[in-house]
N, C-alpha and C positions, 0 to 999 in steps of 0.2 A: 455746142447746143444740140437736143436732140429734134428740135423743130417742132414738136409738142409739147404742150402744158398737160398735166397731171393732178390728181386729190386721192385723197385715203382720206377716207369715211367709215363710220358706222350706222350700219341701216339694216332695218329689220326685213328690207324689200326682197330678198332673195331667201332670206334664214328662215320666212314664213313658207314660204313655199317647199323649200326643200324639207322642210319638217313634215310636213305634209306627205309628200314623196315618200320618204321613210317611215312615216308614219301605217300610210298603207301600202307597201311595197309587201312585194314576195322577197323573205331573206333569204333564197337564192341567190338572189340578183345581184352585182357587186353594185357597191356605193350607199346599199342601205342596211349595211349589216354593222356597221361602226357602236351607234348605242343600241345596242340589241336589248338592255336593261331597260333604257328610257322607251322602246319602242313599245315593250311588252306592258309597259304599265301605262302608255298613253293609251293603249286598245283596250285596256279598262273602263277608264276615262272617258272614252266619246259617246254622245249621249244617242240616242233614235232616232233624234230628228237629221240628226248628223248624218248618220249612218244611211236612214232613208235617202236622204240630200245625192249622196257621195254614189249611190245605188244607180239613183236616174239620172246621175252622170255617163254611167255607162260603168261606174265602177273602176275607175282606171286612173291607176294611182301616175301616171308618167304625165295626166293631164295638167298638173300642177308645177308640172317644170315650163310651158307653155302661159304662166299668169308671170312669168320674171318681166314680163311686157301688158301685162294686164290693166296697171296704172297708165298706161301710154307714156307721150314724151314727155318726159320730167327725170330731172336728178333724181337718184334715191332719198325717199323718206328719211326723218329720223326717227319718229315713233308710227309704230301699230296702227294708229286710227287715222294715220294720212295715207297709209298705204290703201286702207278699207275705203276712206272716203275718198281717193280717187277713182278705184274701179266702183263703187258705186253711184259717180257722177258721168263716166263713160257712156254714150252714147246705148243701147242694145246691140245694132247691128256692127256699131265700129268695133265694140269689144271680138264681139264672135267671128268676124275679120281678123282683127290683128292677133288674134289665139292663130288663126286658120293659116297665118303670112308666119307667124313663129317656126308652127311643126311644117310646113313644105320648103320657107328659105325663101319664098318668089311671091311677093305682092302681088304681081296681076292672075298667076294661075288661082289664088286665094280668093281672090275679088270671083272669077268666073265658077271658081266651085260654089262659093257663098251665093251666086244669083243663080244657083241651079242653070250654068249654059255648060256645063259639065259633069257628071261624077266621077266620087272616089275613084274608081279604077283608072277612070281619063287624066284625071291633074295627077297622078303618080307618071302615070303613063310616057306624062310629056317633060317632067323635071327632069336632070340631067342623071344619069346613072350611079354617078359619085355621091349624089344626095342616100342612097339605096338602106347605105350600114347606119345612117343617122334615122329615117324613116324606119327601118327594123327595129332597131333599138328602143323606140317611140310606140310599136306593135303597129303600125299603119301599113306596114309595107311586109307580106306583102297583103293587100287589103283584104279584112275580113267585116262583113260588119254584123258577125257575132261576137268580135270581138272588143276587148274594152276600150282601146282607140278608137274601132269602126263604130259602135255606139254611140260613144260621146260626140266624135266629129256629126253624125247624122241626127242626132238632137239639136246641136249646136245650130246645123243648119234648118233643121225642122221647124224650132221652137226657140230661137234665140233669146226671148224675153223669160220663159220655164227655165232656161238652161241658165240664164244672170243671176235668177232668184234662188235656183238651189244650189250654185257654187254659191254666193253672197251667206247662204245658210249653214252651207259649209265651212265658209272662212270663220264666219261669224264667232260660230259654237263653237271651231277648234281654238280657237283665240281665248275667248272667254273659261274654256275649260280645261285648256292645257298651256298654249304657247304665251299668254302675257305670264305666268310665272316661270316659263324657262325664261324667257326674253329679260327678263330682270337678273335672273342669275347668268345669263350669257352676256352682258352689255359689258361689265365692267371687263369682262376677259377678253371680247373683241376690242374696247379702246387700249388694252395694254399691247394686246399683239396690233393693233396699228399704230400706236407707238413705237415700237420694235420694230416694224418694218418701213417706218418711215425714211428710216437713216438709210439700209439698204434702198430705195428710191431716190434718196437723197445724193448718192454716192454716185448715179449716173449710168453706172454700168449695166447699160440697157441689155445689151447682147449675152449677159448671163443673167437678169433678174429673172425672166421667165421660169430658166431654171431655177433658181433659188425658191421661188415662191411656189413652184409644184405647179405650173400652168402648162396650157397644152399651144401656147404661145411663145413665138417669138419677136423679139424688135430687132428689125436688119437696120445699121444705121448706114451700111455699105450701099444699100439698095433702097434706104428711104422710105420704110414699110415695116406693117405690125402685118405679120404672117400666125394663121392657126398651122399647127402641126402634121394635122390631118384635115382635110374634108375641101382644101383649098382655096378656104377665105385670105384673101390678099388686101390690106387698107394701105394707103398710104399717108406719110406721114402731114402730105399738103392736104387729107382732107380729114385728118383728126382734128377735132378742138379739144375736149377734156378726156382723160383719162383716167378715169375711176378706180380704185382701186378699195374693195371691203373683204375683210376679213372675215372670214366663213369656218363654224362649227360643224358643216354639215357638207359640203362641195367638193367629196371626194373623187367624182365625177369631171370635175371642170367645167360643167358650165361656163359661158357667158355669153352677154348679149351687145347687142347695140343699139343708140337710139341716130337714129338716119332724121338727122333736121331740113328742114326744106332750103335751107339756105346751102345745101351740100354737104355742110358737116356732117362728123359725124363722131359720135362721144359713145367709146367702149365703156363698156359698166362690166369688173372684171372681179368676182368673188375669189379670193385664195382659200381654198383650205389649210388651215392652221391646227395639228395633230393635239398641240398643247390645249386646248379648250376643253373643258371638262362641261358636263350639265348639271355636276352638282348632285347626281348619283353616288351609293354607295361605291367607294374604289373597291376592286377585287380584296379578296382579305391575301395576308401575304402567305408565300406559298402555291397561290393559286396563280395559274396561268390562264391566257384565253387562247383557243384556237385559230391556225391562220382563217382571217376572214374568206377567201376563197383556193379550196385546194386548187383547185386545175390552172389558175395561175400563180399559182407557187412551182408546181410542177413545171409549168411552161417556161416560166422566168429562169428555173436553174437550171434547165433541157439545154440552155444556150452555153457551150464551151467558154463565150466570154465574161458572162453575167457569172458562172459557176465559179469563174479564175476571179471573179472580182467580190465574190460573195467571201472567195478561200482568204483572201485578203485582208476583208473586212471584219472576218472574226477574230484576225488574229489579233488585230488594231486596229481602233476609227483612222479615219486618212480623211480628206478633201477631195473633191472630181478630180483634183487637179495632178493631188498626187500618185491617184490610183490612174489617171492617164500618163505620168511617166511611167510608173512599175510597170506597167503595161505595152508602153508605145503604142499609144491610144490616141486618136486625135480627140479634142473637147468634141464636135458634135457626135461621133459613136462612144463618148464615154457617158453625153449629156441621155443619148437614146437611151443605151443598157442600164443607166440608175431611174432611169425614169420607167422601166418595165418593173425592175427591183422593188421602188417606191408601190408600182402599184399594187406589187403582190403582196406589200404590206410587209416586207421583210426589211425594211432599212430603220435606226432611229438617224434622227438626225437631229445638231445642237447648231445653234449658233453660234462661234468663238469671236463674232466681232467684226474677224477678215472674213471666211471663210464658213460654207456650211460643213461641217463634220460628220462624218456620215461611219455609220459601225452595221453589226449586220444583228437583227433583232433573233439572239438564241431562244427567247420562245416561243418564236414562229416556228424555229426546227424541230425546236422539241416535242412540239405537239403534233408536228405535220404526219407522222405516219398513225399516230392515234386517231386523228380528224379524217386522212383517207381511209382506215380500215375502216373507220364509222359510216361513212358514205359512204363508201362501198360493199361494205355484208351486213350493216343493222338498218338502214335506212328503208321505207314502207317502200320506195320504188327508186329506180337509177336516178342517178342525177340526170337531171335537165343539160339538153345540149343549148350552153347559152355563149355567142357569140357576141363578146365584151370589142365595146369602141370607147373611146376617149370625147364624147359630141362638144361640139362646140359650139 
C-alpha cells in the first residue's frame, strides 16, 4: 500500500484558467504557444468589456494561474458554473488573500502585505531565495509595479471589491464567448484520457507515474513523501488525504496546487498534461509541419552530450526510459531527468504500449529547427527575449 488514497477526475477547474493564460500570454513565452490556431481566433473573439476588465487587472496574463485556488477549499468542480459560483460566493478580501498566499507560497507574509503592515518590495524581501525563479516567472520579482504582476497585485490590494468585479467580468465573458464551446469539445477527450490513465494509477507504480504522466513530481515510497522536482516542496505521505488527478489540454507548464485543510490534511489537486487532446481546430493539412515550439530549448536539450546520444537513439527507433537506460548505462533517475528536458523541448512523441511509455524522437521538430532559428534570428522585428524557463510548481 502506498498510504494514500487517490481520484482522477474531470473538471473544468484548472482548464479555465489556463485558457485564459494562453489566451493572453506573449507566444514567446514557453507553455502558451501549443494552440497557437485556437489562441489567434480566441483574440478575435473577446469582447470590450473583457478586454477593458483584463486591462485594470493590470494586464497580466500569469494572473490567472493564481484563480487554480480561487474557488477556495473544495474538490474540483465538474461544470463551468460551479467553478464561477464559488469564486463569486468568496468572501472580497479572502479571495485577494488567497490569490496573494498562491503567487508568494507563505500565508502569513500574504496576510501582512494584504493589511498593508508591508509592501511589495518587503514580502519578497523576506520569502526564502529559492521561491526567487517561481516569483520571476510570475513577473513579481523582481518587483516592479509598472509592471503587470506589480499592477494587479497593488489593485488587488487597493481595491479588492473593483479587482473581484472585473476578474468575475472577465471570467464571465471569456466563458460565455469562448471557453463553454471548447469545454464541450474538450470533455469527452479529457474523460477518455482519464480513462487511459487510470489503469497506469491503478498499477501502483508510484515511483515512475510521475514520470509517465509528464509531472514535475515525484512519489518516494522509500521515504514516505510526494516530492516536487524543483522549488523544494516536500508532503508526506501521513499528511495526504486525496490525491487528484485531472487530465489537462493546456498544463504544459505543470502546474499544481494544494488544498491545506484545517484538520492537517492535505489534498494535491494534480493537472497532467495529455499531448493527445485536440480543440477541435482544423488539423495541419498534410505535408505541413509546425515549428519547434521553443528554439533556444531545443538547442539547449541537444547541447547536452547525453540528451544528444539519446535523441541518436531515438530516431533510429522508439525504445522505452528503460531501454534507453540500458543502451546507455544510465541509471532511471538521470535517464527520468534528460527525457524530461527532451519532453520539454517538445522533441519526443510518445505512445502508450500498455507496459511501458514508448518514446521516439519527433523529426519535425528537427526538420524545422534550423528554419525556425534563422527565422528568429535574421527576420524577426527585434532579438529574442532573454527568457529564463522554470518548471513552477
Amino acid at each position: 500500500m502506498n498510504g494514500f488514497s487517490w481520484q482522477i477526475t474531470v473538471s473544468p477547474r484548472f482548464e479555465l484558467f489556463l485558457a485564459l493564460w494562453s489566451a493572453f500570454g506573449d507566444a514567446k513565452r514557453p507553455g502558451v504557444r501549443r494552440h497557437e490556431t485556437w489562441r489567434q481566433s480566441v483574440r478575435r473573439r473577446l469582447s470590450d468589456d473583457l478586454l477593458q476588465a483584463q486591462a485594470a487587472l493590470g494586464d497580466c496574463p500569469e494572473l490567472w494561474i493564481l484563480f487554480f485556488d480561487a474557488p477556495g477549499l473544495r474538490q474540483p468542480e465538474a461544470e463551468i458554473a460551479g467553478v464561477l459560483g464559488a469564486i463569486r460566493k468568496r468572501p472580497v478580501g479572502e479571495l485577494a488573500q488567497g490569490l496573494l498566499t498562491t503567487l508568494l507560497h507563505s500565508e502569513s507574509v500574504a496576510e501582512r502585505l494584504f493589511t498593508r503592515r508591508i509592501g511589495p518590495a518587503e514580502a519578497l524581501a523576506v520569502l526564502p531565495r529559492r521561491k526567487r525563479e517561481w516569483l520571476g516567472f510570475m513577473g513579481l520579482y523582481p518587483f516592479d509595479a509598472d509592471r503587470p504582476m506589480g499592477r494587479a497585485i497593488t489593485r488587488m490590494i487597493a481595491d479588492p471589491a473593483g479587482f473581484k468585479r472585473d476578474a468575475l467580468i472577465v471570467l464571465e465573458s471569456f466563458v460565455a464567448d469562448v471557453f463553454a464551446a471548447d469545454w464541450r469539445r474538450l470533455r469527452s477527450q479529457l474523460e477518455q484520457s482519464a480513462g487511459e490513465s487510470k489503469s497506469l494509477l491503478a498499477g501502483g507504480d508510484w515511483p515512475t507515474i510521475g514520470r509517465k504522466l509528464g509531472l514535475n513530481i515525484e512519489f518516494d515510497l522509500a521515504r514516505k513523501q510526494m516530492r516536487a522536482l524543483r522549488g523544494g516542496y516536500v508532503l508526506p505521505f501521513a499528511r495526504m488525504g486525496m490525491v487528484t488527478f485531472l487530465p489537462s489540454a493546456f498544463n504544459e507548464q505543470q502546474f499544481w496546487t494544494v488544498l491545506e485543510w484545517t484538520t492537517g490534511l492535505t489534498d494535491p489537486l494534480i493537472p497532467y498534461f495529455d499531448p493527445a487532446i485536440r480543440l477541435g481546430l482544423q488539423p495541419p493539412q498534410a505535408g505541413m509541419v509546425e515549428s519547434p515550439r521553443d528554439v533556444a530549448l531545443v538547442f539547449r536539450a541537444l547541447g547536452d552530450a547525453t540528451r544528444f546520444a539519446m535523441a541518436g537513439l531515438l530516431a533510429r527507433r522508439p525504445m522505452s526510459s528503460a531501454e534507453l537506460g540500458r543502451q546507455l548505462s544510465l541509471s532511471k533517475p538521470t535517464v527520468a531527468h534528460h527525457v524530461h528536458e527532451l519532453r520539454q523541448a517538445g522533441l519526443l512523441n510518445e505512445q502508450n504500449d500498455g507496459k511501458a511509455v514508448i518514446l521516439s524522437l519527433d523529426r519535425a521538430a528537427i526538420d524545422t529547427l534550423s528554419t525556425a532559428a534563422a527565422t528568429q534570428l535574421f527576420e524577426a522585428s527585434e532579438a529574442p527575449a532573454l527568457i529564463r524557463s522554470r518548471r513552477p510548481s
